[in-house]
C-alpha positions, 0 to 999 in steps of 0.5 A, a space after each residue: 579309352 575314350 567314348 565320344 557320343 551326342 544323343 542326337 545320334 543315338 537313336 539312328 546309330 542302332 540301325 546304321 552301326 552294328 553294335 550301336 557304335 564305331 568301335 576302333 582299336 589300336 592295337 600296337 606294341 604298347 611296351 617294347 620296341 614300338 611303344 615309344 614310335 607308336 604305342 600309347 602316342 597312337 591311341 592319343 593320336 586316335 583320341 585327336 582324330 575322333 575329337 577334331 572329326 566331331 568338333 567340325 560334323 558333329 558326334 559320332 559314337 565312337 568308342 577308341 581303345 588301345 590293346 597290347 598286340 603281344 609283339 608275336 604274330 601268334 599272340 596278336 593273331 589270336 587277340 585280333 580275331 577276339 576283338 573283331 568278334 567283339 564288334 571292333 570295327 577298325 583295327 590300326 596301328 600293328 607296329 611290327 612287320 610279322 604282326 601285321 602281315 598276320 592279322 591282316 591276313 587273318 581278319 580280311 573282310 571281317 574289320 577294316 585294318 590300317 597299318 602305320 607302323 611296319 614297312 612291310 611291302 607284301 601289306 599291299 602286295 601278296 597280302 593285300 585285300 580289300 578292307 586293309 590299308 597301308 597309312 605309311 611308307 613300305 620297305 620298297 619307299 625307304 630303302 630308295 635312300 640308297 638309290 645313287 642319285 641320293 647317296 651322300 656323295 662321300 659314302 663308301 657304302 651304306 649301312 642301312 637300319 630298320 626293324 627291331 633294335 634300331 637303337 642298339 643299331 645304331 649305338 653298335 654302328 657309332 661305336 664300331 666308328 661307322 659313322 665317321 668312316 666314310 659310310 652312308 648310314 641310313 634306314 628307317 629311323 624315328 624321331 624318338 629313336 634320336 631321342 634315344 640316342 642321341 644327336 652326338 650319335 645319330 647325326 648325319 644319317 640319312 632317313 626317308 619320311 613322309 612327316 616331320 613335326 617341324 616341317 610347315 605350321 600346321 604339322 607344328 599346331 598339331 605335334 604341339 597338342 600332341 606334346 602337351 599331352 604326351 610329353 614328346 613329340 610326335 614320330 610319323 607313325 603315331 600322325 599316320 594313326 591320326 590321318 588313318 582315322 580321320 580318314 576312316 571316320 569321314 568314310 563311316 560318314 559317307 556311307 552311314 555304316 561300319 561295314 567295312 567293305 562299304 567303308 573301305 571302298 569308300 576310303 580308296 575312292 576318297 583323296 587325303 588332305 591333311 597335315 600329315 599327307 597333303 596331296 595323299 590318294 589311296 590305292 586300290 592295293 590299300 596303298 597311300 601314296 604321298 610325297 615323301 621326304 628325304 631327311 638328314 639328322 642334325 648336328 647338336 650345333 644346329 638343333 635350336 630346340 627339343 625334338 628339332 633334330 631333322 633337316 630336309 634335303 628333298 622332296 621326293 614326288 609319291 608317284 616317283 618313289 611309289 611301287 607302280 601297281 603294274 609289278 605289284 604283287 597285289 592282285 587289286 592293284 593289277 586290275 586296276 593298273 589294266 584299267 588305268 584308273 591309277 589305282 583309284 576306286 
């Protein structure tokens, strides 16, 4: 838990803040399938967040805590309303696609809610509201690995992988000799799943991702931090947290409150520029919309150092692999595709 607060702030907090304070929560999976993707990696991530948002505009108050979600959308549900009516004002995180579908539904309006961990595409579609966020890429983004014209050119078929049990995924997929009969094996795939795994295994799949820690300098400055502390180095999930909260807090800033319909609108009305989304903008479907990356996993032979197991093959443009808001499911996203303001505002 982190409380980072100057005295300065004190005095006008009690009227701008509804409890004295910006409380954010990550709420994750912190010891099962996500734990190592997002888990404790996401409330340091969140910590950084707070620490370089007051380094460069001055201390807020703002207390950061990491809660257990309890993996099922029952339990996580029930934790989640418990927080918000203890005065949490932004919930992030919510690996799992179950999890985050339900309590994203079930504290609309009461908290802001951005979610980095599931691709779920009903987060900005069916389910979608005004005070939740999608810091990440949906279902719809990842599976265009598959499209033809960015199919291995060899592959027979492709195997695709994501959700729960990726690594025993893929270590069935490797043992049953998939991986070197001609298939295009693919998903979504962490960097700590290769990790796990390892490059002998893993290598030569295929993976969209809209951050790798390697890719420019300023990614590299910040993973490295992050290591530092954690130990290993970072998975696009656990930089979307930081991303997500620095982006909320300059919100916060502008509109001197937490309420979360005033932040929220605020956030969609703001472009993203940072290490993890250079060029991002946020939909009126809650959406993030940012360059995405298609990579391939290294050969042992071509990994020079620890976590250095991705290679970029292409860039993939964000308006060209984004869902367009005019077939969304998302109410928000089609008013604001009729008015043609691109989903701003």
């Amino acid at each position: 838990m982190a409380l980072l607060c100057v005295a300065g702030w004190v005095g006008n907090a009690q009227a701008a803040f509804s409890d004295g304070q910006v409380n954010v929560v990550v709420f994750t999976d912190m010891t099962h399938d996500m734990a190592k993707a997002e888990g404790p990696g996401a409330e340091l991530a969140a910590e950084f967040a707070v620490e370089d948002d007051a380094a460069a505009n001055g201390s807020l108050p703002v207390d950061v805590r990491g809660v257990d979600h309890g993996q099922s959308a029952v339990e996580a549900t029930k934790r989640a309303r418990k927080l918000v009516s203890d005065g949490a004002d932004l919930l992030v995180g919510l690996g799992g696609q179950d999890v985050a579908e339900a309590v994203q539904t079930a504290v609309a309006g009461h908290t802001v809610v951005i979610s980095t961990g599931p691709v779920s595409d009903d987060l900005t579609g069916r389910d979608c509201n005004r005070t939740s966020f999608h810091w990440g890429p949906n279902l719809y983004v990842i599976t265009q690995v598959t499209r033809p014209d960015l199919r291995d050119s060899n592959s027979s078929r492709t195997i695709f992988i994501y959700g729960p049990g990726r690594a025993e995924a893929i270590r069935t997929t490797y043992e049953n000799g998939m991986m070197r009969g001609g298939q295009d094996v693919t998903g979504q795939v962490f960097l700590t799943d290769v990790e796990q795994t390892g490059l002998y295994v893993t290598s030569g799949m295929r993976l969209i991702t809209p951050f790798y820690w390697n890719r420019t300098p300023q990614a590299r400055k910040w993973a490295r931090r992050f290591a530092r502390r954690q130990g290993a180095y970072p998975t696009y999930v656990q930089a979307a947290v930081y991303s997500a909260v620095r982006h909320y807090l300059s919100a916060v800033r502008a509109v001197s409150s937490d309420d979360p319909k005033a932040v929220a609108s605020e956030m969609r009305k703001t472009p993203v520029s940072d290490f993890y989304a250079p060029h991002g903008n946020v939909r009126a479907d809650g959406q993030l919309v940012q360059d995405v990356y298609l990579m391939r996993v290294k050969q042992p032979s071509d990994s020079h150092q620890a976590w250095d197991y991705f290679e970029k093959i292409k860039t993939l443009p964000g308006d060209a692999v984004y869902q367009p808001l005019s077939t969304s499911a998302c109410s928000l996203g089609k008013q604001a595709a009729a008015h043609g303001d691109g989903g701003q505002g």
